[in-house]
C-alpha positions as CSV (number, residue, x, y, z in Angstrom):
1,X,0.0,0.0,0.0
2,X,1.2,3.7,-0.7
3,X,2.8,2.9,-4.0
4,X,0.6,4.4,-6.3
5,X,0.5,1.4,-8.3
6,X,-2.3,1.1,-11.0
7,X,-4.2,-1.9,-11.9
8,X,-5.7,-2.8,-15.8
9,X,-7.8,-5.7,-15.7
10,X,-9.2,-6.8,-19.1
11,X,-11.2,-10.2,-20.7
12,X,-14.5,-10.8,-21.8
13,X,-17.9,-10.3,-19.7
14,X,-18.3,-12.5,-16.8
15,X,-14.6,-13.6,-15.6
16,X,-14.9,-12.0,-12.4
17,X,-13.1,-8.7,-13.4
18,X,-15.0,-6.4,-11.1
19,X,-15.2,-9.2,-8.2
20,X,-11.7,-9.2,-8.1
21,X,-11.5,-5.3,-8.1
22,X,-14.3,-5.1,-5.3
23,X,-12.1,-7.2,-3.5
24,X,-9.1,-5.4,-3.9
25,X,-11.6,-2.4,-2.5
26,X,-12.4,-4.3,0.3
27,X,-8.7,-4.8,1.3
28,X,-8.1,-1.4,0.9
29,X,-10.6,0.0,3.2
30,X,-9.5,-2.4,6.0
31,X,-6.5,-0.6,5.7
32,X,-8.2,2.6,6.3
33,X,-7.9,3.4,3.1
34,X,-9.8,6.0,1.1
35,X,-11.7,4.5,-1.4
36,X,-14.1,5.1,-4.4
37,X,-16.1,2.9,-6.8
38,X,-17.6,3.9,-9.8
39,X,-18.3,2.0,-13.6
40,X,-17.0,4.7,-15.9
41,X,-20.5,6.2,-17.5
42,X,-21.5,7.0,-13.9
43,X,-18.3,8.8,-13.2
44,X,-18.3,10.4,-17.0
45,X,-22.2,11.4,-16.2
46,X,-21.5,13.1,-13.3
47,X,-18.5,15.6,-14.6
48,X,-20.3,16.2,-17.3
49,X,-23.2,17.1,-14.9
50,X,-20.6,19.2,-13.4
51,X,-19.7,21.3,-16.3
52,X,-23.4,22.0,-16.6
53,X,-23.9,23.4,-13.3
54,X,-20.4,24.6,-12.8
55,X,-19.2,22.2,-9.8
56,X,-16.8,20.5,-12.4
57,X,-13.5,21.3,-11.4
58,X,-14.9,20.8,-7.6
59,X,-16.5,17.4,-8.8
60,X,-13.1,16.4,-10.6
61,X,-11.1,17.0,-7.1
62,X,-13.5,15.1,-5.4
63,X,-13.3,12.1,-7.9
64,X,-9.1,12.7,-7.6
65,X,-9.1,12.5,-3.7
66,X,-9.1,8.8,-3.4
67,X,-6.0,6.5,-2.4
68,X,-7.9,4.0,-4.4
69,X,-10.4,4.5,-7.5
70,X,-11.7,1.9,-8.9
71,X,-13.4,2.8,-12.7
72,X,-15.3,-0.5,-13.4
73,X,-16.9,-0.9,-17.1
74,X,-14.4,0.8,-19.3
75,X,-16.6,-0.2,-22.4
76,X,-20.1,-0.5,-21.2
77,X,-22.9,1.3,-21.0
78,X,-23.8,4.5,-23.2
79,X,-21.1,7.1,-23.3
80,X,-23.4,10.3,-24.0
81,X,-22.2,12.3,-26.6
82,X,-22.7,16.3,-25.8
83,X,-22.5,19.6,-28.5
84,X,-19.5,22.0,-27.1
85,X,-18.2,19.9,-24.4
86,X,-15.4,18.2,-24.2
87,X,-15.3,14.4,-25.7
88,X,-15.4,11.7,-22.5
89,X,-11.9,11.2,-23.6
90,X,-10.4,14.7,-22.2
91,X,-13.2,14.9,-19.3
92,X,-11.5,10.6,-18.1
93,X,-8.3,12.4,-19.4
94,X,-8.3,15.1,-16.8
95,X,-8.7,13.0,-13.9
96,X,-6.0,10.3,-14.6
97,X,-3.8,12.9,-15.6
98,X,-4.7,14.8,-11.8
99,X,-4.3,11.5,-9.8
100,X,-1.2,9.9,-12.3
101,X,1.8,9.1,-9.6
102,X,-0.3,10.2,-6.3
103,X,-2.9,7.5,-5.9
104,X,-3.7,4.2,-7.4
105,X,-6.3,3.6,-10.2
106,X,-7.6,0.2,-10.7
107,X,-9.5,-0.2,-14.1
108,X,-11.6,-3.1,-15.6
109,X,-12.7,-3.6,-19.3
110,X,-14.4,-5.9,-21.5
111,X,-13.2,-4.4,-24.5
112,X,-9.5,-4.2,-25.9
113,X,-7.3,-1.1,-24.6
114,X,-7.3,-0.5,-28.4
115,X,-10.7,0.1,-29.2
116,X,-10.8,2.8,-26.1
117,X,-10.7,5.5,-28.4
118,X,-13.6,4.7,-30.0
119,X,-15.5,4.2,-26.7
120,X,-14.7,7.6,-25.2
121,X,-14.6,9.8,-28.3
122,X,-11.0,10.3,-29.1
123,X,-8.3,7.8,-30.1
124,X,-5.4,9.9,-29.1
125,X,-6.7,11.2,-25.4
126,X,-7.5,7.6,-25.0
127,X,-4.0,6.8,-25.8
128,X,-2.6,9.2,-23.6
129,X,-4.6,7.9,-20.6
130,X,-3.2,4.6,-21.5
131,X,-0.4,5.7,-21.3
132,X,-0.5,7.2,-17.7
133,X,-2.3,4.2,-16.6
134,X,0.3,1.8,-18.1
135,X,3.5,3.4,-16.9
136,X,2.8,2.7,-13.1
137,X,0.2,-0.3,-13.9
138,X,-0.2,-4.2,-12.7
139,X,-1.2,-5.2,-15.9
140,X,-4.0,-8.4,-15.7
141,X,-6.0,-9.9,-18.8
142,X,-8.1,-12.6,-17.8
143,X,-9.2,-15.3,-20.0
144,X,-11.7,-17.5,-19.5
145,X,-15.3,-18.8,-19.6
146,X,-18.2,-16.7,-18.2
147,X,-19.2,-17.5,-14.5
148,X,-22.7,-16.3,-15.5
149,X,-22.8,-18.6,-18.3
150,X,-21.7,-21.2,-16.1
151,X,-24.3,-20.7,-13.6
152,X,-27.0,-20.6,-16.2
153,X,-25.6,-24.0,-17.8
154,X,-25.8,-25.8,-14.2
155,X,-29.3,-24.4,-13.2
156,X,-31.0,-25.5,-16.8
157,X,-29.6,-28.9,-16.7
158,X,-30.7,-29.1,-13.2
159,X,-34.0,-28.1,-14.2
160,X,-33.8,-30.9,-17.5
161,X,-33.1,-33.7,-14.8
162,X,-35.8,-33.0,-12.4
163,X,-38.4,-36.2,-12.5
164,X,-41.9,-34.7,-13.3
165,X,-43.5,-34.8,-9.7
166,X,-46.5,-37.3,-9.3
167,X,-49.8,-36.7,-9.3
């Protein structure tokens, strides 16, 4: 703890990236450590709320302050696209850039680090946050099979080998 260390955790949909991350949360705060949760469209949402009612750069400190922030989701959900603001790019920008080497940022996605751009607007801010993120990062791509699907496979074929009841 105290290193400033950041954490990338990729694969696909179901392989227990944010469980591990909630753990990792977890950890933290029985370490009395700060620590803040969001999955990125909530945390996008509410800057960009901020630069609506001018609490932005009061909201952006607020989402910097942590020892630990954990963005879950990097690729899902709807990232809202806004006239004469700035792309979700800059506005995730900004705040990796304020907390890069002073507190630790642990990301999940679902979808490649390469097709970030895309998702938030802006291939090069996205590369730059990348960038940030990768220089002091634990770097973890899972691979595997879906839990949920798992769980859905075992409860059907419970359900198939159930004897009718009788009457």
């Amino acid at each position: 703890m105290g290193r400033c260390d950041d954490l990338v955790i990729t694969g696909k949909s179901g392989t227990g990236k944010s469980h591990l991350l909630m753990a990792i949360g977890r950890r933290a705060c029985e370490h009395q450590l700060y620590v803040r949760y969001a999955r990125c469209v909530d945390l996008l949402d509410d800057l960009h709320a901020g630069l609506a009612d001018g609490t932005y750069e009061r909201r952006l400190k607020a989402w910097a302050r942590p020892a630990l922030l954990i963005i879950d989701d990097v690729g899902l959900g709807q990232v809202k696209k806004r006239d004469n603001e700035p792309t979700a790019a800059h506005t995730l920008f900004n705040l990796i850039d304020l907390r890069h080497g002073k507190a630790s940022t642990a990301v999940t996605s679902n979808i490649a680090l390469s097709d970030w751009g895309r998702y938030l607007g802006d291939a090069t801010v996205a590369m730059a946050i990348l960038d940030r993120l990768a220089m002091l990062a634990i770097r973890i791509d899972i691979d595997g099979p879906s839990y949920r699907q798992h769980v859905a496979e075992k409860r059907a074929s419970a359900k198939a080998n159930k004897k009718p009841a009788k009457e």
